[in-house]
N, C-alpha and C positions, 0 to 999 in steps of 0.2 A: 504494500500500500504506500502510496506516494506522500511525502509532507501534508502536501492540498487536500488531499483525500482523508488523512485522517482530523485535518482541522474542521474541515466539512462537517467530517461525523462529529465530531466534539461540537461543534456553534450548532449541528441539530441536533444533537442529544438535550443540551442545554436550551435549548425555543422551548421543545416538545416535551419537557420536564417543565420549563416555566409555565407554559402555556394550561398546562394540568392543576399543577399546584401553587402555582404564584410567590415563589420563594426564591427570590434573586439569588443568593449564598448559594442556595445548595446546588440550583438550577446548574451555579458556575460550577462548582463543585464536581459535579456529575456530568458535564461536562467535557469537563479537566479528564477526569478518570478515562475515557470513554478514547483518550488520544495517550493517556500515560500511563503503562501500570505499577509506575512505582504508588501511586495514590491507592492507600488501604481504605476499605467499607469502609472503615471507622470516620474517614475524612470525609466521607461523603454525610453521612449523620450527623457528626457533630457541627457540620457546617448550616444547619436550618440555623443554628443562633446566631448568624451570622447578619441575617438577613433584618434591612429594615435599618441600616446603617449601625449594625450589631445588636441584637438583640431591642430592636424596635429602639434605638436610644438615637438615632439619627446623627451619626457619626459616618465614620466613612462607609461608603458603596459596599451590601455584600458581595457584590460580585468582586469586587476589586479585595475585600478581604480574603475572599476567597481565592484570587489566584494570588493576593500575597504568601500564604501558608504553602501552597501547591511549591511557589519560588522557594520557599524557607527551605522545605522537605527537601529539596533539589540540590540547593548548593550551601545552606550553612552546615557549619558543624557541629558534633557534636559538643557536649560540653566536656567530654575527657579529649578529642580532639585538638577541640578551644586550648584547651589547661595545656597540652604537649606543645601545642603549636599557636601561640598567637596568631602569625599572621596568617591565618587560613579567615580570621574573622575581616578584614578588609575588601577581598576579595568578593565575598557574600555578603555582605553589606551594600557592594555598586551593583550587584545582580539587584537586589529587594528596591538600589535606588532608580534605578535602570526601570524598573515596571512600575513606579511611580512616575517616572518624567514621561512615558510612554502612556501609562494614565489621561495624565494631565492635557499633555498633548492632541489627544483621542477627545477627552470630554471638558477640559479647561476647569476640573478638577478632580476631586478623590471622594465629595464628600456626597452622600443620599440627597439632601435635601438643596444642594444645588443642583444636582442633576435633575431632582423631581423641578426645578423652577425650569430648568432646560424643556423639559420635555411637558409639564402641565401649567406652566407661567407662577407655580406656587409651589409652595411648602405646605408639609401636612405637618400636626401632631402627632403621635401614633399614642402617643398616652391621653390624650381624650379620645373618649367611644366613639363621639359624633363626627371629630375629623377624621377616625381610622375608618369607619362606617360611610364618609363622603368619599377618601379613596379609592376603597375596595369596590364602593359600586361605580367610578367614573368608567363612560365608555371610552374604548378604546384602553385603558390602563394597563392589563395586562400584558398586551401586542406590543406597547411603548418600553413597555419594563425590558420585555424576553426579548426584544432588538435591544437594548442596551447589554443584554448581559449577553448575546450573542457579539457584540463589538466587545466588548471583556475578554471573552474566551479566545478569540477570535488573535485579541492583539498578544495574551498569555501565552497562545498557543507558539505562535510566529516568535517570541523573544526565546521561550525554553527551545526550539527545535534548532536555532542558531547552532547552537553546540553541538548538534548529533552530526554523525561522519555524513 
């Protein structure tokens, strides 16, 4: 399978998981998996907390949290690593910073609720009912979301495969 072909399947694996369950994080998540199998089940579950700019707190993108982790798993070290070898943590440090400027660059930033202004002209609360209940039911919001998190996956995919032969 070619580079293309399996970003393809990873940006549709993660639409057609968004598209179902409406969970940016994981959507990336699964995704992510779906083109790399160093990604364990366990990263795909734990990544629904992800979602909602971590756990509904409206912080950064879950999708972008989520291929941040995906980059972690890839190129930092471990912490006995770390301990034997300092400079293995610089290194992995410009990959994590590398898919931040690629981020940025993509969406003009990192964070949920500027992107939600990007793509709905506002910001939600997610801790009031009423405004998480105005979201959930806007038309169109799902399809807005699961393109965002397909250009996620999409740009993750293209930065981690730089490095394969």
């Amino acid at each position: 399978m070619t580079k293309e072909e399996r970003i393809q399947r990873a940006v549709d694996a993660a639409v057609e998981t968004h598209m179902k369950f409406s969970v940016c994080g994981r959507s990336a998540m699964y995704g992510l998996k779906q083109a790399f199998d160093f990604i364990p089940d366990e990263f795909v579950t734990a990544s629904m907390s992800l979602s909602g700019g971590g756990g509904a707190g409206y912080g950064s993108c879950g999708a972008y949290s989520s291929a941040l982790m995906v980059t972690g798993l890839k190129y930092n070290p471990t912490i006995d690593q770390q301990a034997k070898d300092p400079g293995l943590f610089p290194p992995a440090q410009a990959k994590f910073m590398e898919l931040r400027d690629r981020f940025k660059k993509e969406f003009g930033t990192i964070l949920c609720p500027e992107i939600h202004k990007q793509l709905f002209g506002r910001t939600f609360d997610f801790t009031d009912p009423k405004e998480l209940e105005m979201y959930m039911n806007m038309e169109g919001r799902c399809e807005k979301c699961a393109q965002t998190v397909a250009r996620a996956v999409r740009i993750t995919c293209e930065m981690l495969m730089e490095d394969e032969d």
